[in-house]
C-alpha positions as CSV (number, residue, x, y, z in Angstrom):
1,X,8.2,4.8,9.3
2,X,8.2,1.1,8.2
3,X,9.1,-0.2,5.1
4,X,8.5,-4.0,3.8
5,X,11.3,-6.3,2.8
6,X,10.6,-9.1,0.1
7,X,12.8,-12.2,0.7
8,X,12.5,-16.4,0.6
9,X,13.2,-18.3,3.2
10,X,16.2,-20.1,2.1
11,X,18.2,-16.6,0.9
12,X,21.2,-15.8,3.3
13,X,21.5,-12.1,2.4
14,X,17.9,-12.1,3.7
15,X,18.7,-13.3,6.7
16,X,21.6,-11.3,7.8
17,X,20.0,-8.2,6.7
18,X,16.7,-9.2,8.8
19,X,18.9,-10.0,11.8
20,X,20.9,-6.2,11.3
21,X,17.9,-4.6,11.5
22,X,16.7,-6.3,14.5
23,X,19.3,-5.4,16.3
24,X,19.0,-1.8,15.4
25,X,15.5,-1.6,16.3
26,X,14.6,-0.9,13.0
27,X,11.0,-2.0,12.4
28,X,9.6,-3.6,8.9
29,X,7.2,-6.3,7.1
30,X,8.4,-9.6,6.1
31,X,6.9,-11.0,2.4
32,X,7.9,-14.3,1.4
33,X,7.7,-14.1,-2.7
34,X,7.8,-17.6,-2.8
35,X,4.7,-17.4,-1.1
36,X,3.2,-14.0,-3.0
37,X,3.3,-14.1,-6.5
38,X,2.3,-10.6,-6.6
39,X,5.3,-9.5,-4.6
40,X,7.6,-11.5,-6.6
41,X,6.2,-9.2,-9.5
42,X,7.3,-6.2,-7.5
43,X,10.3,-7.8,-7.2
44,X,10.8,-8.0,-10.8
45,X,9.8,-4.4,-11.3
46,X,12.1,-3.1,-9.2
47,X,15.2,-5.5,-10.6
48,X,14.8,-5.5,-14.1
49,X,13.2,-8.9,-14.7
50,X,14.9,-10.5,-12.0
51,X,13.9,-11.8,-8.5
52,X,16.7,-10.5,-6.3
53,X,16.1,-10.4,-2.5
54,X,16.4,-8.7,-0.2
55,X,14.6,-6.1,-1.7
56,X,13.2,-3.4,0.2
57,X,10.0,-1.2,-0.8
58,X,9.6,2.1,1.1
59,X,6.5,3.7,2.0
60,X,7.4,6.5,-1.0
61,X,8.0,3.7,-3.5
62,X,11.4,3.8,-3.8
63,X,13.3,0.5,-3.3
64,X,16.8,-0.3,-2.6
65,X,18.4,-4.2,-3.5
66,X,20.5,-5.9,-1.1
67,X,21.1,-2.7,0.7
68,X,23.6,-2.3,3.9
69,X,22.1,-1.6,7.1
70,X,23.7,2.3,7.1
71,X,22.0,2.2,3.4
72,X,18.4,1.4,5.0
73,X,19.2,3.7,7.7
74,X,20.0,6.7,5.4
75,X,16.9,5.8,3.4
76,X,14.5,6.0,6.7
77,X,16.7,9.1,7.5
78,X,15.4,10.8,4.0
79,X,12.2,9.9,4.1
80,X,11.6,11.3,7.6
């Protein structure tokens, strides 16, 4: 199960998150809000007005903000 992560391209958090999930294996979509003003309204849905990445929208609908690797990894582990 894949999931897609909404982040820009100058956030850290985004980043490091991307590069712990790499290295886990873990497989997702990348969406650039910056880029996709409809993602950034996700975004905002999911954060109370605000545009806080990384924000991660699962294939139920659920999202997590800024989440841990172990975080996404329980998530997955749910959902499965």
């Amino acid at each position: 199960m894949t999931f897609t992560m909404f982040s820009t391209p100058w956030c850290g958090y985004c980043h490091r998150l991307k590069s712990q999930l790499d290295r886990e294996g873990i497989e997702f979509e990348t969406v650039d809000i910056e880029q996709h003003p409809e993602a950034a309204r996700t975004v905002e849905e999911a954060n109370g007005g605000n545009q806080t990445v990384p924000t991660l929208l699962f294939a139920d609908g659920s999202t997590l903000t800024n989440p841990s690797v172990a975080q996404v990894k329980q998530r997955l582990a749910a959902l499965s």
